[in-house]
N, C-alpha and C positions, 0 to 999 in steps of 0.2 A: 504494500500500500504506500503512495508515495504523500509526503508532507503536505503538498495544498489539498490533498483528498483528505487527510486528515484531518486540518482546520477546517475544508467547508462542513465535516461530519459535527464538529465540536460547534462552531459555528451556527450550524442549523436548529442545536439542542433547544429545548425551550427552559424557560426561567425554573418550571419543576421538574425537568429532567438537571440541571444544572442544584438545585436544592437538594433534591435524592443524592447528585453525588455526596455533596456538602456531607449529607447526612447519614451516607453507608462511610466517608469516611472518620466521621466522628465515631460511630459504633467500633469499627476496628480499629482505635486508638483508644476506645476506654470509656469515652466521653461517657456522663454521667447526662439525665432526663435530656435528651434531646429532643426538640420540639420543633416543630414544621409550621409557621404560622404563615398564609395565604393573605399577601397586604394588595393584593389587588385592586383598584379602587377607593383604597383608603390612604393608600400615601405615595405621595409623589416621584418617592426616590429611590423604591423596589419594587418587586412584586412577592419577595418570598423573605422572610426571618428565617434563619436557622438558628436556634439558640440552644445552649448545650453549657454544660458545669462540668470544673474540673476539680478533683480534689485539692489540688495544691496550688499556688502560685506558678509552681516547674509544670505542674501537667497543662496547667492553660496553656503554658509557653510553647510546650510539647504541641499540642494539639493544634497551636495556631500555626507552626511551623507544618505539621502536617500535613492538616488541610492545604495550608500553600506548596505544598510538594505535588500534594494528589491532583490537584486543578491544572498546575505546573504542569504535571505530566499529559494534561488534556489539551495543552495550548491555552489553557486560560488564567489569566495574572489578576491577581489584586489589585485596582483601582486604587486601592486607601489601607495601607493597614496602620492601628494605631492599637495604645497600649501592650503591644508587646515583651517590652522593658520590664513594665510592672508586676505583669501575669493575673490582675484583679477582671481586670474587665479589656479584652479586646476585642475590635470591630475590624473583619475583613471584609471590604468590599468588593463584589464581583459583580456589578454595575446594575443588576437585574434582582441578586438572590445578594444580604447582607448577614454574614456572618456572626452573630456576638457568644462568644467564649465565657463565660464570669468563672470565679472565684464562688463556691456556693454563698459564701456572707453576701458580696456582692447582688448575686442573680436576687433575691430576695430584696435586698434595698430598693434597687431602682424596678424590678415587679414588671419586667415588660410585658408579659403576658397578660398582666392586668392593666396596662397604658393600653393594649392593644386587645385589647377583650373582644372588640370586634370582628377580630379577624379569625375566620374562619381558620383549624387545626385541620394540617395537611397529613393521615394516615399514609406513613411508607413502613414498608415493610423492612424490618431488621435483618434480613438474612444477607 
């Protein structure tokens, strides 16, 4: 298969085929409650949350670096990544599907699921 066949394949994905990944590779790294939240029409600047907790400061780090390996490896770069350093709360953005990482203290403070109540939970399958 050659490289622009590649990217148009990656390319073509849609925002919850692009979130699934997000979120098969959160589950093989550990990731702790991962949740699929469907922002469709409700916010301007995704279409998909992926939100997931780490046990530790190093696992967020772990897991942020991950998921940017795994996407990496699809042809697809993060637009924004922030909080990495810290390991509490990071946001990778993949222009369509936004990733946030927390620190479980973290996920619970700022409660996005409950900022975001509206939004319909995306059922993907763990395997």
């Amino acid at each position: 298969m050659n490289l622009k066949r590649l990217k148009k394949e990656i390319l073509d994905k849609t925002g919850l085929e692009r979130a699934t990944l997000c979120a098969q590779a959160a589950w093989d790294n550990k990731a702790e409650d991962v949740v699929v939240l469907d922002v469709q029409g409700i916010s301007s600047f995704a279409d998909y949350f992926v939100i997931m907790s780490g046990r530790s400061s190093r696992h967020v780090q772990g897991l942020a670096q991950a998921l940017e390996a795994t996407m990496r490896s699809k042809r697809i770069s993060a637009a924004n990544a922030e909080g990495i350093q810290d390991g509490m709360w990071v946001l990778l953005d993949f222009d369509d599907v936004v990733v946030h990482i927390f620190y479980h203290e973290q996920r619970s403070f700022y409660d996005l699921e409950g900022l975001w109540h509206d939004a319909p939970r995306v059922e993907i399958d763990e395997s």
